[in-house]
C-alpha positions as CSV (number, residue, x, y, z in Angstrom):
1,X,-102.5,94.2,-97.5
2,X,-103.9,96.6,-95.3
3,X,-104.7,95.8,-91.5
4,X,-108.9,96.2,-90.8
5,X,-110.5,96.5,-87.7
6,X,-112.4,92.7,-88.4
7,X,-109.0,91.5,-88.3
8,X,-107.8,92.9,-85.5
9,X,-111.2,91.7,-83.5
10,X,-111.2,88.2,-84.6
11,X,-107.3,88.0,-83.8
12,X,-107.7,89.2,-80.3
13,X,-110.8,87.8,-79.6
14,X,-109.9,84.3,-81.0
15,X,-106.4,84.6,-78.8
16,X,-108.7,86.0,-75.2
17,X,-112.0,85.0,-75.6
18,X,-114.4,86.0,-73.3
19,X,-111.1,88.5,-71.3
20,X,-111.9,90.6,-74.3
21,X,-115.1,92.8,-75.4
22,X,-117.2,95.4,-76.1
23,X,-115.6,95.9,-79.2
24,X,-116.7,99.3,-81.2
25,X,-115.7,102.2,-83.4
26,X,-115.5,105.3,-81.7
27,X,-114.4,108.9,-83.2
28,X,-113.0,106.6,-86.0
29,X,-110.6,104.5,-83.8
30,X,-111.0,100.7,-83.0
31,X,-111.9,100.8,-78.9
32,X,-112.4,97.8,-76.7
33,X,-112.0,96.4,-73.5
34,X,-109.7,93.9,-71.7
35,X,-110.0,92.3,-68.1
36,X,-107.4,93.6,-65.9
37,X,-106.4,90.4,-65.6
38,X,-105.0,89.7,-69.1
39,X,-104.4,94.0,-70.5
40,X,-100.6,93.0,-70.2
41,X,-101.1,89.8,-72.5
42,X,-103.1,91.8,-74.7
43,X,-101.0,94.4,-74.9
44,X,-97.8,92.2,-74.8
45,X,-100.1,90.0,-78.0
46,X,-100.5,93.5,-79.5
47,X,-96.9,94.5,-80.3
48,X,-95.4,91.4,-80.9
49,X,-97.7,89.7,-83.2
50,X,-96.4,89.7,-87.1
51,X,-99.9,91.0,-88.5
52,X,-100.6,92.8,-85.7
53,X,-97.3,95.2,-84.9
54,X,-98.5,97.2,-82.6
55,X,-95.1,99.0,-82.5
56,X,-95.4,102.3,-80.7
57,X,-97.8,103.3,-77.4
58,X,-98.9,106.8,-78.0
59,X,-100.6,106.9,-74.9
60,X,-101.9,105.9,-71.0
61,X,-104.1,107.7,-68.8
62,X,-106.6,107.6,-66.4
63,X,-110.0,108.1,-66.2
64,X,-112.3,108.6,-62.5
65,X,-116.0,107.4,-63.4
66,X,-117.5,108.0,-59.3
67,X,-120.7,107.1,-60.8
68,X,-120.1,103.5,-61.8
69,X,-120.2,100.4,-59.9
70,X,-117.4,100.4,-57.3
71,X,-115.6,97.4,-60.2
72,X,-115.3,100.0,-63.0
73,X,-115.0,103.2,-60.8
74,X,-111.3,103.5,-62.6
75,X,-110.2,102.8,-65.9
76,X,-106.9,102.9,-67.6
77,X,-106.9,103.6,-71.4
78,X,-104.1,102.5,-74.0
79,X,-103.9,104.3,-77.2
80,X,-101.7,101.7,-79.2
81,X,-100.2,102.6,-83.1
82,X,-99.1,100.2,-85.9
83,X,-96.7,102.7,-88.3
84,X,-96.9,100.2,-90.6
85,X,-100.6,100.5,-91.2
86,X,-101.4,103.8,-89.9
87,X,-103.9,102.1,-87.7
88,X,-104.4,103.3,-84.2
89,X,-106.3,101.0,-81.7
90,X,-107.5,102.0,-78.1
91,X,-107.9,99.4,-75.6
92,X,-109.6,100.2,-72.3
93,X,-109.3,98.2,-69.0
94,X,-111.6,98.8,-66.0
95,X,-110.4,98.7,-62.1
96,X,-111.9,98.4,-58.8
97,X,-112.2,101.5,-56.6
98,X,-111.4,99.9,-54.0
99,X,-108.2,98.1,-55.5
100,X,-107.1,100.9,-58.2
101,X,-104.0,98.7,-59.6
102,X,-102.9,96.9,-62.6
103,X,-99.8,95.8,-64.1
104,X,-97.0,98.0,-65.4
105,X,-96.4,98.2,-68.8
106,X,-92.7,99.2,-68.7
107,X,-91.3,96.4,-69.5
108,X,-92.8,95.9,-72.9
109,X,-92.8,99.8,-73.8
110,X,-90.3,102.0,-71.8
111,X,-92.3,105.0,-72.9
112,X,-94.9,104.1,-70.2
113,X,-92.8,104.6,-67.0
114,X,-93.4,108.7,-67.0
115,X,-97.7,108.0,-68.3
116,X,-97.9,105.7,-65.3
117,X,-95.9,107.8,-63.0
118,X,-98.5,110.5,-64.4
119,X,-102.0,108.5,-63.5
120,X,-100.5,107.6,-60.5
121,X,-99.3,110.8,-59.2
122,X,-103.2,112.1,-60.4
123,X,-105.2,109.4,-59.9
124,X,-103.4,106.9,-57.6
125,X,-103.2,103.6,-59.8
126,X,-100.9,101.2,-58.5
127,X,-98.9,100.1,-61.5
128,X,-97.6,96.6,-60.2
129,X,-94.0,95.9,-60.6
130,X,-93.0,99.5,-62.1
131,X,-89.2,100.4,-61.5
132,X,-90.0,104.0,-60.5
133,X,-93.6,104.8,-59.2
134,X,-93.7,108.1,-57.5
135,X,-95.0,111.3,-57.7
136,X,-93.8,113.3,-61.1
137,X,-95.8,116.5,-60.8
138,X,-97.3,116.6,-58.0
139,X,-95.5,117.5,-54.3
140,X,-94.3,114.2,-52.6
141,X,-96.4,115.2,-49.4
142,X,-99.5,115.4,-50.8
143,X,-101.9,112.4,-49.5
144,X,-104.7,113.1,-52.3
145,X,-105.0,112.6,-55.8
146,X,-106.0,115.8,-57.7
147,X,-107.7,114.2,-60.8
148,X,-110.2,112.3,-58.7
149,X,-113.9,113.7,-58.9
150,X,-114.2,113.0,-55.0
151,X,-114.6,117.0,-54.4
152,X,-116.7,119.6,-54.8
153,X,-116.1,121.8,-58.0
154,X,-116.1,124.4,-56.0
155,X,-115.8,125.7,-51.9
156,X,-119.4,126.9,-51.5
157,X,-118.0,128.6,-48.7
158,X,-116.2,131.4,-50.6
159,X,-116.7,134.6,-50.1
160,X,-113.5,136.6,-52.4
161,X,-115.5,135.4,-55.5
162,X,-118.6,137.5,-57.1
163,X,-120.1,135.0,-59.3
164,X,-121.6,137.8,-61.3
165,X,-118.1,138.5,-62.9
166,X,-118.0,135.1,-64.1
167,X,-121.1,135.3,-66.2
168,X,-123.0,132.9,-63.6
169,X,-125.7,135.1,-61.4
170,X,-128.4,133.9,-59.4
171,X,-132.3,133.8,-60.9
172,X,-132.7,136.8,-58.6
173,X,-130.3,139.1,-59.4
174,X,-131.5,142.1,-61.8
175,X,-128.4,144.1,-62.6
176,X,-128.9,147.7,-62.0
């Protein structure tokens, strides 16, 4: 028997309740959402449930939305894979900006100490009780987080760039 997407929703939902939701299908692969407070459970429920066996984390990263209120501002996205089934599931979990943390997920899949050490050394989520977290890429002395979108795309204060080499020029500008 092969695992569906109803399945999966009514198992987690009837294990979390109202911790879990917004369940959808997007670019073909079962996405929904989990409360910070329970994305370990879930996870945790994920991988060692018998029907479930979501064996093998594929994925963690980060995501900045500036834009959204200041309690989804972050989110951290699992991409999670059951070999058995071929069925890949990704479950999202949505932090406050001003409290960008959540729990590590080391100890139920070592393959997330180096993705967390990643979206923290880019973004600056705390992963709570991780073994290792530092910087992986980036310089230890930096005090910013490059992934953020708290900058400007560019330093409108440059003067070593002609933006008509870069196929932008402004409505003005009639090339000779």
């Amino acid at each position: 028997m092969s695992l569906e997407t109803i399945d999966i929703q009514n198992k987690i939902t009837e294990k979390f309740g109202a911790d879990v939701l917004n369940f959808r299908m997007e670019q073909d692969i079962l996405t929904f959402e989990a409360t910070p407070a329970v994305i370990k459970n879930v996870i945790r429920f994920m991988k060692e449930d018998g029907t479930l066996s979501f064996n093998f984390m594929t994925d963690l990263c980060g995501v900045h939305y500036p834009d959204n209120d200041i309690d989804a501002q972050f989110a951290i996205v699992y991409l999670m894979h059951n070999w058995v089934d071929n069925v890949r599931v990704r479950v999202k979990t949505f932090l406050n900006g001003n409290k960008v943390e959540v729990d590590t997920m080391t100890d139920i899949f070592a393959a997330a100490n180096w993705m967390e050490r990643e979206t923290y050394d880019f973004y600056g989520v705390k992963f709570i009780g991780h073994p290792n977290l530092k910087r992986i890429l980036n310089d230890d002395g930096m005090t910013s987080f490059p992934m953020r979108k708290e900058y400007p795309l560019e330093d409108s204060g440059r003067s070593d760039k002609d933006d008509r080499f870069f196929g932008r020029t402004p409505n003005n500008y009639q090339p000779k």
